[in-house]
VMD Tcl script that draws the C-alpha trace (Angstrom):
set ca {
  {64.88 19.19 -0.66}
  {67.06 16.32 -0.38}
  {70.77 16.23 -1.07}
  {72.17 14.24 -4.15}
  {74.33 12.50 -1.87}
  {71.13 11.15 0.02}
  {69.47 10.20 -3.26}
  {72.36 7.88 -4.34}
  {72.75 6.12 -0.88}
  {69.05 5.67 -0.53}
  {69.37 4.59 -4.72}
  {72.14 2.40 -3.74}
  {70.03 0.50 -0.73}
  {67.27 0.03 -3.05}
  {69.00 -1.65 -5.36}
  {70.96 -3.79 -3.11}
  {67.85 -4.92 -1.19}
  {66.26 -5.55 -4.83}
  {69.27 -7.13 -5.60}
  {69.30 -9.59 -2.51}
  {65.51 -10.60 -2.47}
  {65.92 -11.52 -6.12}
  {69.03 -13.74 -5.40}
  {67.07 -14.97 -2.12}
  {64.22 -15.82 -4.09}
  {66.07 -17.53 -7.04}
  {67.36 -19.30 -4.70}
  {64.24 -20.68 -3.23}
  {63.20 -22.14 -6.36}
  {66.05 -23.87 -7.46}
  {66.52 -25.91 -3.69}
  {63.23 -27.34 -4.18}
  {63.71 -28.13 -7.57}
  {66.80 -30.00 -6.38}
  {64.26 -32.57 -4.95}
  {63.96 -35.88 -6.02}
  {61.46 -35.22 -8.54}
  {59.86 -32.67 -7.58}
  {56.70 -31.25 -8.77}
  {54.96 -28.14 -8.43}
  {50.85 -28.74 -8.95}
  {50.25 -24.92 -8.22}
  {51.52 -22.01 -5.54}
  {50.08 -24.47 -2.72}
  {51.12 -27.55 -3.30}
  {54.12 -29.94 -4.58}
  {55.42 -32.81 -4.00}
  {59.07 -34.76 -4.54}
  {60.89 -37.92 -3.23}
  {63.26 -37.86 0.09}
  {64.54 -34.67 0.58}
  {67.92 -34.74 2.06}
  {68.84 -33.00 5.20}
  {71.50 -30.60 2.99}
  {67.68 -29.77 0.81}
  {65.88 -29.45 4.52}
  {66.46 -25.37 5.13}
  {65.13 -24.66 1.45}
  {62.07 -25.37 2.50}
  {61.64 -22.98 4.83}
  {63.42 -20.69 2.35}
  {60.58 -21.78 0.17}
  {57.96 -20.93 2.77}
  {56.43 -24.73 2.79}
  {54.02 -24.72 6.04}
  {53.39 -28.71 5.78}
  {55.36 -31.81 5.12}
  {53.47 -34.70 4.90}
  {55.69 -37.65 4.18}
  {53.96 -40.74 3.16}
  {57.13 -42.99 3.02}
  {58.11 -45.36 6.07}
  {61.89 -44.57 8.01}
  {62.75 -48.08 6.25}
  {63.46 -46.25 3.05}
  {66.34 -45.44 1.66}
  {67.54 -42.17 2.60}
  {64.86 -41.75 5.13}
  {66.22 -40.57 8.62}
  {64.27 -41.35 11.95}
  {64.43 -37.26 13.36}
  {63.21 -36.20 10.09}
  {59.82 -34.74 12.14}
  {61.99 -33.39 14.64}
  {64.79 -31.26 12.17}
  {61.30 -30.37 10.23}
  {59.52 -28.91 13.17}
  {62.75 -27.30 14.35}
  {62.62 -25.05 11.17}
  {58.84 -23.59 12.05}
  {57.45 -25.87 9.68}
  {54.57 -28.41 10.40}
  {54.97 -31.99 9.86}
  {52.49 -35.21 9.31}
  {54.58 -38.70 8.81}
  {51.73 -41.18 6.93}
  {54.06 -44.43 6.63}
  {52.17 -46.19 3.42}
  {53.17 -49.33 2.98}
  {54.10 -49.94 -0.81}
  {52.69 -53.41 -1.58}
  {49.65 -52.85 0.42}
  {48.34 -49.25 0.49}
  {45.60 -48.86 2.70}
  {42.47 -47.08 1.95}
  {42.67 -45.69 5.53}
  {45.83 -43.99 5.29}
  {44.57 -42.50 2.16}
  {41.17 -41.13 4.31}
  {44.26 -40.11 6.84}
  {45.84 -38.13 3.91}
  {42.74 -36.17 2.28}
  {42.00 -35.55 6.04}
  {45.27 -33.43 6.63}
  {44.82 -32.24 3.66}
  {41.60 -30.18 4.18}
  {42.56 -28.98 7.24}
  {45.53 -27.55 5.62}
  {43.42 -25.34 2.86}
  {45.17 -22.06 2.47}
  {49.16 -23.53 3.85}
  {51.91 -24.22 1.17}
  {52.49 -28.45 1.91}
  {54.95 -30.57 0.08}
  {53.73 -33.99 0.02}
  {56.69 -36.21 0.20}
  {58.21 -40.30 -0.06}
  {61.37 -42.49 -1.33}
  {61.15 -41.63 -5.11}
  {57.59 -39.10 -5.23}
  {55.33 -42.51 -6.49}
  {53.04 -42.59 -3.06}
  {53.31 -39.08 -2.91}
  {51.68 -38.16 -6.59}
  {49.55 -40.94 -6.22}
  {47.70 -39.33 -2.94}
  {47.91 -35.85 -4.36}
  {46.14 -37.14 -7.63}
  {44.04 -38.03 -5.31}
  {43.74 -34.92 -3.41}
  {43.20 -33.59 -6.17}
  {40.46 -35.54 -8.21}
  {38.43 -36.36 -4.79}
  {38.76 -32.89 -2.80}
  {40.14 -30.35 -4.53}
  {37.82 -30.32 -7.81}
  {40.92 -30.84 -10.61}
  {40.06 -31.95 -13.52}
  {41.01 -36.14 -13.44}
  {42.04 -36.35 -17.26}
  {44.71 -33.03 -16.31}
  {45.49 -34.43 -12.92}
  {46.12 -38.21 -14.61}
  {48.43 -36.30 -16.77}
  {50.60 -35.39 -14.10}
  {50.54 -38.12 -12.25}
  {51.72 -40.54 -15.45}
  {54.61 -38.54 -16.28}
  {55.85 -38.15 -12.55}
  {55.54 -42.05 -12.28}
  {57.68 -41.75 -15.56}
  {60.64 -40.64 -14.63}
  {61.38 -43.87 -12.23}
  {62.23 -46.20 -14.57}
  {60.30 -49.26 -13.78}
  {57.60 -47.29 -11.80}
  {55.41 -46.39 -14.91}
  {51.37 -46.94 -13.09}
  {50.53 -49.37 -15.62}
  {53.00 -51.96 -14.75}
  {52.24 -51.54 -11.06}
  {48.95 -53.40 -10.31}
  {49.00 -52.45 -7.07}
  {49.26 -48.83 -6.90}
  {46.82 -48.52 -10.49}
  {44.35 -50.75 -8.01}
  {44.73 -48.79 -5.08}
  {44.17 -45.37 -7.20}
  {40.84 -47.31 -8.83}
  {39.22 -48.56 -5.80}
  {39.67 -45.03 -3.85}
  {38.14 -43.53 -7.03}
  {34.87 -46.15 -6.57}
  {35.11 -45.27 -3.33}
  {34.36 -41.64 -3.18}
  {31.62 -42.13 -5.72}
}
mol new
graphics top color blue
foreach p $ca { graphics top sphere $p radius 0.5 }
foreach p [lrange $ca 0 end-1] q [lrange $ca 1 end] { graphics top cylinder $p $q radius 0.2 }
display resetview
């Protein structure tokens, strides 16, 4: 039989590695939802404007496997090395540049592309202010991944929401874009 003295220090670990995963994990959650607005579709995929490199380590914390940033290094806030201090933390890393005025349908076949080939990793789909980034993962999601549009549109609208200025319907070129890759795929 074990002494009482054994009990408590083996009580006492317990609880301090309870204790310090729960912390760890708390955490996690709020670095990424220090993102730029940052959305979280399901366990496998989210997606935010420019992380910062102060927000870079949580997401390894957060155990993302993919960043796929869609936004070109002439944004604000967007860093040339970002690939590079990605990569450096284990994780794996696409850079898309879409241009804004002019989204090509290409880079959205390049998108849905990566995409499928990364079934099963935790990706955070990333640009300036999360506008090209919800619009491709609506489209992910509607085209590829079998979400219901009406839900999916949902999301999309009130991420576009919180940029003032950015609501869909007062940005012909980005509704357009979203229509034609619709027609597109059917």
């Amino acid at each position: 039989m074990q002494s009482p003295r054994y009990v408590s220090k083996l009580t006492r670990l317990l609880l301090v590695g309870t204790l310090w995963c729960s912390q760890t994990a708390a955490n996690e959650e709020i670095g990424l939802l220090e993102l730029v607005n940052y959305f979280e579709y399901g366990p496998y995929l989210a997606s935010s404007g420019q992380p910062t490199m102060d927000q870079l380590p949580a997401l390894a914390e957060a155990d993302i496997e993919l960043v796929i940033n869609l936004a070109p290094v002439t944004e604000p806030g967007a860093y040339a090395d970002e690939g590079d201090l990605i990569r450096q933390l284990g994780i794996d890393y696409v850079h898309i540049p879409v241009n804004w005025d002019d989204p090509p349908l290409s880079d959205l076949e390049t998108f849905l592309s990566v995409m499928e080939k990364a079934k099963g990793k935790r990706v955070l789909v990333h640009c300036y202010l999360n506008a090209r980034a919800s619009a491709f993962t609506y489209l992910w999601r509607v085209l590829k991944a079998g979400d219901d549009r009406s839900s999916a549109m949902q999301d999309l609208v009130s991420i576009w929401d919180l940029n003032e200025g950015y609501e869909l319907r007062t940005v012909p070129v980005w509704s357009g874009f979203i229509e034609s890759a619709e027609k597109s795929d059917g």
